[in-house]
N, C-alpha and C positions, 0 to 999 in steps of 0.2 A: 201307094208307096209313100215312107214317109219322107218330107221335106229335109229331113234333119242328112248332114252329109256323113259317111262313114268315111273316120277316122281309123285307118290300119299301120298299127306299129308295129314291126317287122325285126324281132330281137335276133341278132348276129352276133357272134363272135369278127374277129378281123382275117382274115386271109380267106374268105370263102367263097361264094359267089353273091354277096350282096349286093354290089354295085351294077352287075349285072341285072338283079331283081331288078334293080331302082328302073334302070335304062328299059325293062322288060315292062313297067306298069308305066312307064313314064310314055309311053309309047303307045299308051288308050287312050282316047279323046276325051274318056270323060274323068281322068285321073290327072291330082298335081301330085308333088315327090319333095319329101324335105330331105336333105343327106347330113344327118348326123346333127341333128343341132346341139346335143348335151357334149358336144366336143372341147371347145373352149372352156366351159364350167367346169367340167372336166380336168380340161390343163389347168386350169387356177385352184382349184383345191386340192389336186394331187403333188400340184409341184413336178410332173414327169415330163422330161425333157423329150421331147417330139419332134421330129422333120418339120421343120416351118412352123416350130411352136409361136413365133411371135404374131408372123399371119394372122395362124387362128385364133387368137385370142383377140385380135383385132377384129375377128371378121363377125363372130356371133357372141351373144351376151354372154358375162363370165358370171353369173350367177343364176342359180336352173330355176329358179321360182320365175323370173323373165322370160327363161327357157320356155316354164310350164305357160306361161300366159300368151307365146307364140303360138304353141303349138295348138293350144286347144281353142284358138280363136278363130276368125272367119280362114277358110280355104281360098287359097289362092285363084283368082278365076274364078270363082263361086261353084270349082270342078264337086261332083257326086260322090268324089270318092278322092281320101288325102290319104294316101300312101306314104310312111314316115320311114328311115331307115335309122335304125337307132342299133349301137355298138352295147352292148352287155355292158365290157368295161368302163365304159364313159358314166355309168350310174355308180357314182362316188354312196360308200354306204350315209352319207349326211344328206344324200337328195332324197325329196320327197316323192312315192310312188303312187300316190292316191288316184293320182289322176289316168291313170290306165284304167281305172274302170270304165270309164267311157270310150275307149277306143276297144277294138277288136283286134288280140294278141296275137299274133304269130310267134314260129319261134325255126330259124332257118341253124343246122348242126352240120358238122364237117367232124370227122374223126383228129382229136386232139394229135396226131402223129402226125398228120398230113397240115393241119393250121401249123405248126409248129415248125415243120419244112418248110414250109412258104415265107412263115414269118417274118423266120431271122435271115432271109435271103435281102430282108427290107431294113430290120432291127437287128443290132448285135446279140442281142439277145434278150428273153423270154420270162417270165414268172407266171406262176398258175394266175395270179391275177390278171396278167397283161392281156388275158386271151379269152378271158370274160366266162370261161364256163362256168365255174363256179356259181358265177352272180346269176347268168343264164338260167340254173337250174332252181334259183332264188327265185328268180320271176315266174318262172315257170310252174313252182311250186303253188305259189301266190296266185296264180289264174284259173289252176284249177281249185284252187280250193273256192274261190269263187265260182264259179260256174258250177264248179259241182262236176265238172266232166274233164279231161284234159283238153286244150286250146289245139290247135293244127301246128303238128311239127313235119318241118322238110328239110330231108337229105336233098344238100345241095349235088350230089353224085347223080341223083334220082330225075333231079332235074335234067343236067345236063344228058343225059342218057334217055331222055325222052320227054321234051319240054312240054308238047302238048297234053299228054295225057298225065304227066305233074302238075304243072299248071290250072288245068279241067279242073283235078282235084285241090288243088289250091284256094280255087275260086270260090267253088260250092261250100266251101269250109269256111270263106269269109263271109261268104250272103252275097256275094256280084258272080253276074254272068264270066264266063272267060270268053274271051276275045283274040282273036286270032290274030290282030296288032302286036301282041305280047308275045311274037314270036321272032319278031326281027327288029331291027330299031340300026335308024344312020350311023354311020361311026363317026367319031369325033367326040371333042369336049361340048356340056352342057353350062349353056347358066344359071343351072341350077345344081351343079358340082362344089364341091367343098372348096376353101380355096387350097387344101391340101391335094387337091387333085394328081399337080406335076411330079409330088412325091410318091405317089402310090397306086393310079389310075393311067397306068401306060398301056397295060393288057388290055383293057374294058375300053378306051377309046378307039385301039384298032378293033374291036370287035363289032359286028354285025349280026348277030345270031348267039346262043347257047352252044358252046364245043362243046362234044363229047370228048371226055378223056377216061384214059387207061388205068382205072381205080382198082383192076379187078385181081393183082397180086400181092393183096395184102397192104399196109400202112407200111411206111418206111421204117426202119429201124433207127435211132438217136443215138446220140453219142452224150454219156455223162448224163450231163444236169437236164439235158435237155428230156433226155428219157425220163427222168425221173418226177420232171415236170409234166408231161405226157401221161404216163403211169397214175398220176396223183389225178387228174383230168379226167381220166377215162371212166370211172366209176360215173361220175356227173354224168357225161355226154350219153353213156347208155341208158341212165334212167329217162331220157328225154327221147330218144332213137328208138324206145319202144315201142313210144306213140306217133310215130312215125307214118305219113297218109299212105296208105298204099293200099 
């Protein structure tokens, strides 16, 4: 086996079950969890006015070359395996992506109709960029043409409708065993939470386990811009929901 640790960057849109994931690996012995570090960089070269924008610009480096030199440097704990949670949209088209070649890509999809209801329940409202598919399907693009095969995509639906045997296939598709830790996890805040947590992490700290929910009458229908932003998303998300593990 080799020494070297696996790095897993776990590319998300916002409203899906990412944080969940995070709580879900963070919860194996041999795994540490970063949440979101290209968040702040983010807010400074977008300029986008955020819930507790000033927090996180305090809290993590506002420049992503910093970003890249955290993240690809020693794992926390000297843990086997660094589990990264990383937001689509937070990769400003001026950051550099080189360095995903060495981590092993994931790529977690929710149907843009459903992000979109969640969303602006958080956000007044929405843009095809806010919501990262787009970029998403950028990175996605980019992994496999490297590899040469498509990287492991997960419906976040998939999981929560049967964690273990998504999960199982999760696993095998990253190179680590699955672990049956990765099925429950305490409820509460982490400190290893963003410090945007009290904004947007209400759900996920009462949570104890993966809820199944009620996906199975279609995506919600929008109203206006929002559809339209939706509509414009959906081409993206499906070319990614093809390759889908199942």
């Amino acid at each position: 086996m080799s020494d070297e640790p696996i790095r897993i960057a776990m590319w998300s849109g916002p409203r899906n079950i990412s944080t969940a994931m995070m709580r879900s690996f963070e919860n194996r012995p041999d795994t540490a969890v970063l949440d979101e570090p290209f968040y702040a960089a983010y807010l400074a070269a977008s300029g986008a006015q955020h819930r507790m924008r000033d927090e996180v610009l305090a809290s993590q480096p506002n420049d992503w070359r910093d970003v890249v030199t955290g993240i690809t440097g020693p794992v926390p704990g000297g843990r086997r395996v660094f589990y990264q949670k990383h937001m689509t949209h937070h990769m400003w088209p001026d950051f550099g992506v080189d360095w995903t070649a060495g981590f092993t890509n994931a790529f977690l999809i929710r149907e843009p109709e459903r992000v979109l209801a969640s969303y602006v329940r958080k956000q007044h409202n929405a843009t095809l960029a806010d919501i990262g598919v787009e970029r998403q399907a950028e990175l996605f693009d980019r992994e496999a043409d490297r590899l040469g095969r498509a990287p492991p995509v997960m419906e976040g639906v998939d999981v929560l409708a049967d964690p273990e045997a998504a999960l199982s296939r999760l696993c095998a598709a990253l190179g680590i065993a699955f672990d049956p830790h990765m099925l429950s996890w305490p409820a509460g805040r982490r400190e290893t939470d963003g410090v945007w947590a009290p904004a947007w992490y209400d759900a996920v700290e009462r949570s104890t386990s993966f809820q199944a929910q009620a996906e199975d009458e279609g995506p919600p229908r929008l109203d206006g811009e929002l559809q339209r932003v939706a509509d414009a998303a959906r081409p993206y998300y499906e070319r990614l929901a093809a390759h889908v593990l199942r």
